[in-house]
N, C-alpha and C positions, 0 to 999 in steps of 0.2 A: 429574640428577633427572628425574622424569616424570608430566608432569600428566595428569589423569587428565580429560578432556572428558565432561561428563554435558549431553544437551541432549534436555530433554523438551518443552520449547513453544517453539515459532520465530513469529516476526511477518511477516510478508512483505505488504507494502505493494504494492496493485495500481490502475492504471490505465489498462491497456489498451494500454498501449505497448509496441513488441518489446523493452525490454531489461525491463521488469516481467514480461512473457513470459519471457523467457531465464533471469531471476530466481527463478521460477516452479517451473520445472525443475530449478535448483540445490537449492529449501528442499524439494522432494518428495523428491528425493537420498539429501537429507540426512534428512529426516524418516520414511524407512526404514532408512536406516543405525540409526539412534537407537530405532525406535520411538517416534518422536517426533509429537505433533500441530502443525498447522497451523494457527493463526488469520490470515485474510485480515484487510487493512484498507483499504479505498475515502475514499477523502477529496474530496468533491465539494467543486469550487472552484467560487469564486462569480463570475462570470461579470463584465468590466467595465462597465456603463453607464455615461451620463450621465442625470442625474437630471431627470428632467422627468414633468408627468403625463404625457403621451402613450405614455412609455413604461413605465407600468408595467404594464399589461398583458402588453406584450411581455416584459419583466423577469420576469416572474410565469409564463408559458411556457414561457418559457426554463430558469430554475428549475427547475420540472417535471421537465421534459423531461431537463435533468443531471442530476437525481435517480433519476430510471425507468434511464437508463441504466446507472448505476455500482450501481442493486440491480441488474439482470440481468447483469450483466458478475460481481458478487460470487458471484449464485445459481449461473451458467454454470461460473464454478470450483470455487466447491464442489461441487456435482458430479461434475465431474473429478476430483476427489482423492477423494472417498467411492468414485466406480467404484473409483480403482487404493488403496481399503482404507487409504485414510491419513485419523486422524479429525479434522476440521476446524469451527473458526467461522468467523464472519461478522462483521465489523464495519464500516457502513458510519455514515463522522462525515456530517451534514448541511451543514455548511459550514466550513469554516476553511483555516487556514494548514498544507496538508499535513505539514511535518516538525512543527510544533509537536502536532499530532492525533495522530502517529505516537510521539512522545518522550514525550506522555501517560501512555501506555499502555505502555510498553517496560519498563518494570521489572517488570512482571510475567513476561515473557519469561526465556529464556536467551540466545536470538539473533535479528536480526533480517537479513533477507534480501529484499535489496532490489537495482532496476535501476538503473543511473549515470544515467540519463536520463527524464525523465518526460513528460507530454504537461500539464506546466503552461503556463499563458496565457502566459509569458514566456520560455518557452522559446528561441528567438534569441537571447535578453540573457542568460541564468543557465545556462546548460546544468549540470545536475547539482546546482542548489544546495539543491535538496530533501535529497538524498543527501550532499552536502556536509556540511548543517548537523546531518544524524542523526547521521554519525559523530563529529562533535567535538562533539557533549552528550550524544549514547547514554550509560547506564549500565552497557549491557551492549555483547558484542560486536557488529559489523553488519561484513556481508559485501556488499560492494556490487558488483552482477555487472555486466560491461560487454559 
C-alpha cells in the first residue's frame, strides 16, 4: 500500500541553538516541497533565581531582557523565510515549560520540526529532553534533527 503525506502547516520550535538552526533548514525543505507554511514557536524560559527582595529588580531585568531577545531572534526568522517566499508565523509563549508550550499547540499542526538539543538552563543534566518529551506526547508526527 501507499500513504499518501499531505503536510500543509509545520511547527518548528526555535531557540537559537545550532541544532534549532539546522532544524530550521530541514522545515524550510520541507515547507517548499509541500507548499507548506511555517509557524515558528519561541518559548522563553524563566530564568533561576533565589527569592529575595534585593533581587527583584534584577529578576525583573533580566525578564526583559529574555523576552526582547527571543521576539528578535522570532522577527530575525521570520524574515528569513518570508525573503525565500515561504509564508510564516510567529509565536512567541512568555514563560513556561518549553515542550509543554510546544505540545499545546501541535495539534493544530501536521508536523513538527525540531532540533535534538536546545539551549535550555539545564542543558548538562537533560540534553534533549525538550525534544524527548514532544515526541512521546506529540499527536502528530515530529522530526527531531540532530
Amino acid at each position: 500500500y501507499s500513504i499518501k503525506v499531505m503536510i500543509s502547516k509545520i511547527l518548528c520550535p526555535i531557540d537559537g541553538s545550532p541544532a534549532s538552526e539546522k532544524a530550521l533548514k530541514y522545515a524550510k525543505d520541507i515547507a517548499k516541497k509541500y507548499s507548506a507554511s511555517i509557524t515558528l514557536i519561541h518559548v522563553v524560559e524563566y530564568p533561576i533565581f533565589v527569592h529575595s527582595p534585593e533581587l527583584l529588580v534584577v529578576r525583573d531585568n533580566v525578564l526583559l531582557k529574555v523576552k526582547k531577545e527571543g521576539e528578535e531572534l522570532l522577527l530575525s526568522k521570520k524574515e528569513e523565510l518570508v525573503k525565500e517566499g515561504i509564508k510564516v508565523e510567529g509565536i512567541i509563549c512568555p514563560m513556561g515549560d518549553p515542550s509543554e508550550e510546544i505540545l499545546k499547540v501541535a495539534k493544530e499542526y501536521d508536523l513538527i520540526v525540531m532540533g535534538s538539543r536546545g539551549l535550555g538552563r539545564f542543558k548538562a543534566l537533560l540534553l534533549g529532553s525538550v525534544s524527548s518529551k514532544v515526541a512521546h506526547y506529540s499527536p502528530i508526527p515530529v522530526l527531531i534533527v540532530k
